[in-house]
N, C-alpha and C positions, 0 to 999 in steps of 0.2 A: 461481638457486635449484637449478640442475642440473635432472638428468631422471630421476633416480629416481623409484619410485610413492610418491607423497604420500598421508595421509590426508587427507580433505575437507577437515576446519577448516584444514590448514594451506593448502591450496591454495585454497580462499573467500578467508582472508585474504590470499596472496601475488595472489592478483587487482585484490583493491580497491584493494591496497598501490600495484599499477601505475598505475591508475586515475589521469590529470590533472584538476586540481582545474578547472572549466568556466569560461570567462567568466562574470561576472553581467548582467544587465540591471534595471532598474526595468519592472514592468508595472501595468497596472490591476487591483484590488481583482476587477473584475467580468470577468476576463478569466485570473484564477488559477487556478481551478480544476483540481485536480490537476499543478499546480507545488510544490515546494518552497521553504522560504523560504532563501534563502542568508543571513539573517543576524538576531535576534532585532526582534519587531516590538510595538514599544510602543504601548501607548493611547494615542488623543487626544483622549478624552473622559472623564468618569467615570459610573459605567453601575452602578445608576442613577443619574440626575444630581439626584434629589433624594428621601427618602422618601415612596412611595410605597404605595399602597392595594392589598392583595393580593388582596380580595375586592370585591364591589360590597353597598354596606350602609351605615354609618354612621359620617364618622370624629368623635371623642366627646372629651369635654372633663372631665375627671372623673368623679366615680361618679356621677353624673344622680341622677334625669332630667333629659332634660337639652329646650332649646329648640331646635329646630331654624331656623340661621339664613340656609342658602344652600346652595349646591351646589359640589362639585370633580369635574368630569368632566374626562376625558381631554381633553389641549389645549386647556380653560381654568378653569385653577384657581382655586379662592375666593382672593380678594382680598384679604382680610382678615385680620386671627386670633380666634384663638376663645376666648371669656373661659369661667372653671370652667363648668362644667353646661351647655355649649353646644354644639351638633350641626352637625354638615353631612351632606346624601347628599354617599356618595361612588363614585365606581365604579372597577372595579378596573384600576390602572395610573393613578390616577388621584394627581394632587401630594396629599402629607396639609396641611391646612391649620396654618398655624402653633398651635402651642399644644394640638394635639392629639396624644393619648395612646394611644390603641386604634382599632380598626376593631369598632366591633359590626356584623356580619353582618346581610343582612336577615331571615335563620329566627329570630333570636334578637331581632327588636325588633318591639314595639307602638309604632303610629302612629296618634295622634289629632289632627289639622289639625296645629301645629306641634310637638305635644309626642310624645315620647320617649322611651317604656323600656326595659327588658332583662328579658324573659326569664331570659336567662343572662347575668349581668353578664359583660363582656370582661374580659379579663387585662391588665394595662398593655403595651403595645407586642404586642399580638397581632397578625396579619394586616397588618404593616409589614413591605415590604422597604425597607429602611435606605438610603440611600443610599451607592454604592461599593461596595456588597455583593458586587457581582459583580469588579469591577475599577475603579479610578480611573486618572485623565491620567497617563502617564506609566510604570504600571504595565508590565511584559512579558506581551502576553497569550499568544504565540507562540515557542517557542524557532525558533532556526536550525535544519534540518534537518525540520522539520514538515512534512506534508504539509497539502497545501487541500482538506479535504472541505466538501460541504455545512456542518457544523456549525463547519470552521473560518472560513470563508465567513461566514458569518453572523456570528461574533466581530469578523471585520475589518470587516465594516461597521458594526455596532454599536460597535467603538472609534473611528470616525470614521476609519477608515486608506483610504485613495481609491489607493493603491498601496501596491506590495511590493517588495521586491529578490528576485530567482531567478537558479538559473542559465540560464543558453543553452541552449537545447534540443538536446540530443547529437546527431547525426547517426550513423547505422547503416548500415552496408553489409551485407547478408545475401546469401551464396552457398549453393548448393549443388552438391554434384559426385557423377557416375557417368554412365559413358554411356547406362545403363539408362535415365537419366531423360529425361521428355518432359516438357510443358507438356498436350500432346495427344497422347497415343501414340496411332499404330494401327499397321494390317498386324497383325505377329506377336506377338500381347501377350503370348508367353514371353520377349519380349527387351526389352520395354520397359515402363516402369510411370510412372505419373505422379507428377510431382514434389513433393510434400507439405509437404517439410519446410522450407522458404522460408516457405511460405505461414505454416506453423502456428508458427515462433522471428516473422514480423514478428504475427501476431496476437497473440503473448504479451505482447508489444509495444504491445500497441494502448492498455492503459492506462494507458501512462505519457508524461511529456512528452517527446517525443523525437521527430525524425524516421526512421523506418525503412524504408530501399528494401531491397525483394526485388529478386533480380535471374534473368536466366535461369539456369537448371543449367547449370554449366559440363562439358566431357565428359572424360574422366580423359589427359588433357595436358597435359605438364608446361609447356609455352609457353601454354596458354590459362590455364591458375590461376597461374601465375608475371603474366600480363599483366592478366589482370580485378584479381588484386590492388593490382599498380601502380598500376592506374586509380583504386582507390579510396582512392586517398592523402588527398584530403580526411575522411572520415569518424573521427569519432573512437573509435568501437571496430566493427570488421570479426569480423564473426560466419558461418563457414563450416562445414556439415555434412558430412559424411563426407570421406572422403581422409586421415584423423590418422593410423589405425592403421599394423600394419606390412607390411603387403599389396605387392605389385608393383604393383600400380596406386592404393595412396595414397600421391599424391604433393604434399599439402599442406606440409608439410615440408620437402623441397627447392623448394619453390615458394617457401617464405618465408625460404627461404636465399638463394633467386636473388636477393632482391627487395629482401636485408639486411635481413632481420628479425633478431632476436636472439629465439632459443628460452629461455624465461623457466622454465618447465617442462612436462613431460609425462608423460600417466599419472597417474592417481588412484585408488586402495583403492576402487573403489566398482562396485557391479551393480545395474545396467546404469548404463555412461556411462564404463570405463577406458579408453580411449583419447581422453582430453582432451586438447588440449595450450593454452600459453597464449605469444604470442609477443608483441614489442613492435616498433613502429617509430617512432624516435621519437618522440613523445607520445601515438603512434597505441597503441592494444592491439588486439591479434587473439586471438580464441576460435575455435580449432577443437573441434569437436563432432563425437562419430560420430553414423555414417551413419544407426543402424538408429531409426526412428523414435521410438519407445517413448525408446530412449539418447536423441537429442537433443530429446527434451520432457524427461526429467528431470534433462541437464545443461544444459537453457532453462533450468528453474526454477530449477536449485540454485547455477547461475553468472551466465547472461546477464543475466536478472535481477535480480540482487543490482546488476551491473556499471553496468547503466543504471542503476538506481534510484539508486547513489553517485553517479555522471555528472551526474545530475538533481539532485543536492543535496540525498537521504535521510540522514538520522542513523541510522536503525536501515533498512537496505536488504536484508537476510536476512528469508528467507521466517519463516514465524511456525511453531513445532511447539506442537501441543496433547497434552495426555496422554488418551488416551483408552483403555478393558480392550478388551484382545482378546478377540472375540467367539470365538473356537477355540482350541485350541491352536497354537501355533509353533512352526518346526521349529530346530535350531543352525542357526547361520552360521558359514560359511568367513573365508577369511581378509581377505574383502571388505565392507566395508558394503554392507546391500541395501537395496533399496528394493522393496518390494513394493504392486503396484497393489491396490486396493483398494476395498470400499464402510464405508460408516460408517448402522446403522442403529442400533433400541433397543437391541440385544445390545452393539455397539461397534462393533469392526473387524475385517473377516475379507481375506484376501487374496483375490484371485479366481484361479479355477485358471491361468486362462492365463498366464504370467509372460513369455510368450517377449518379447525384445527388439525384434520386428517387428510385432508384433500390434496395430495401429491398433482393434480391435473393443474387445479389452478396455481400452486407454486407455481409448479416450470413455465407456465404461462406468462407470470408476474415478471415484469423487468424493474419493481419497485414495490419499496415499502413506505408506505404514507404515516408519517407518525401523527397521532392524534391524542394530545396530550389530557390529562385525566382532569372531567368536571369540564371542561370546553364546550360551550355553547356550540349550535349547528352553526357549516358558513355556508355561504353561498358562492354559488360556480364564480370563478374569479379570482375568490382572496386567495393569497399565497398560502398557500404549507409545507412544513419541511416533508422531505424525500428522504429513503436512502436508494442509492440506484445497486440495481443488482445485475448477477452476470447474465439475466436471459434475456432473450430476444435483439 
């Protein structure tokens, strides 16, 4: 793809593009959670399996009054069917009895020992849910590429599906580099700072399927980041902070040349986060991320992210933009896409003043990122701009 500076979408997409498709495996229904499905997953039941009572009241047999002749409660239905003008209680989920028409409600019915009337006479097929209404056997309740939340969870079990097909859980190898960094600094803490950014790309990490090892800071040597990389041959995408840029001492680059990587591209139109670069080994992909913290959360989000979440067998793996009025005005942009940190209240969305690339205070402050596309005139407090919303606040 060379190494010219790309804009975003084309370097999102030349990512995924690298991205190998994962083993799959078969797992359990109740062990999916937050997997992907790697391939569409059909009913094995019809749901509901028969119509059914939506309220708890009466299911009715004609326009009555009618005789009331038994009962259908959930898990044991009237046995019977029900001739013209003939009643059963019924409750709600409960089977409708053969021959019956409507549910009259209990606010709308008079009961005298067995008999029967309406208030409000029922509407024919009121208060049924029909049978299949929801899905029948065989139906697709799930396309490929789905995620398993809660509510898809409950679909598969309710289609009778006791497994799924996913893929393999990716494996991650996460570095970081500078000799600044400690785990533990002390002595002279002008020269040393603890190490962040490991911690916070495997936390970003944390909600998705996938294995993610942090690993220690490696210190800016071309034999030590040429050799940890080596070592993490196994992993299927090697995600590494700082060292991309064009510094004397970022040496991730010739590291991934020692080691035969192929430079796929480098440099991205975007602030904070141009100095990306994206390399392959093999089946392997490698994301370098700069160093400055602020940079490698928002090219966590806008890349690593996406890259796992394809890995993991997402259809749609890009983070989600909402439209939301800028609560102030904004100012042009340069020649770069920005992203500006952010809060989101009643007003909309305002930028928060700190913008610097370092500033871990105003991240965790931000509950958004304000995308502000490249060469974009100022707007004013009002017009809409896309968002991405984030997990603070």
């Amino acid at each position: 793809m060379g190494s010219g500076l790309l804009d975003l979408g084309t370097a999102q997409h030349g990512l995924l593009h690298l991205l190998p498709a994962m083993p799959v495996e078969p797992v359990s229904v109740d062990d999916a959670l937050g997997r992907y499905c790697a391939e569409p997953v059909m009913a094995q039941r019809t749901q509901p399996p028969a119509d059914l009572s939506a309220m708890d009241g009466f299911a009715v047999a004609g326009d009555g009054p009618w005789t009331i002749v038994g009962e259908s409660r959930c898990g044991a239905p009237f046995a019977g069917e029900l001739a013209p003008n003939e009643a059963t209680f019924v409750s709600t989920g409960a089977v409708m009895p053969g021959g019956a028409d409507a549910v009259l409600i209990k606010e709308n019915a008079e009961v005298e020992g067995r008999n029967l009337s309406a208030t409000t006479p029922p509407a024919s097929g009121r208060h049924i849910r029909r049978e299949g209404f929801d899905f029948r056997s065989g139906d697709e309740i799930l396309p490929a590429g789905a995620r398993i939340g809660a509510a898809e969870l409950a679909l598969l079990l309710g289609g009778g599906c006791r497994t799924m097909v996913t893929a393999r859980k990716p494996q991650l190898a996460i570095f970081e580099t500078g000799d600044e960094l400690l785990i533990d600094p002390k002595g002279d803490a002008t020269s040393a700072i603890p190490a962040s950014n490991g911690a916070m790309l495997a936390a970003m990490c944390a909600g998705e399927p996938c294995i993610a090892r942090r690993h220690a800071p490696l210190p800016d040597r071309l034999d030590d980041i040429a050799s940890a990389l080596q070592a993490a041959n196994e992993a299927d995408l090697v995600v590494i902070s700082g060292g991309a840029s064009v510094g004397d001492h970022d040496l991730v680059r010739p590291a991934l040349e020692r080691i035969g990587a192929k430079i796929a591209f480098w440099k991205v139109a975007m602030k904070p986060g141009k100095p990306l670069m994206v390399a392959t080994r093999g089946s392997q992909v490698i994301l370098g991320l700069p160093g400055n913290p602020v940079s490698s959360f928002v090219t966590g989000m806008l890349f690593m992210l996406p890259a796992v979440r394809r890995l993991c067998g997402s259809a749609n793996p890009m983070p989600v933009k909402l439209p939301v009025f800028a609560a102030e005005d904004l100012p042009p942009v340069g020649t770069r896409m920005e992203f500006l940190r952010g809060t989101i209240d009643a007003d909309g969305g305002r930028p928060l003043l700190q913008q610097d690339s370092s500033g871990l205070g105003a991240l965790a402050q931000a509950n958004c990122l304000i995308e502000r596309p490249a060469g974009c005139a100022g707007v004013k407090a009002g017009t809409v701009v896309p968002v991405y919303l984030l997990g603070n606040g």
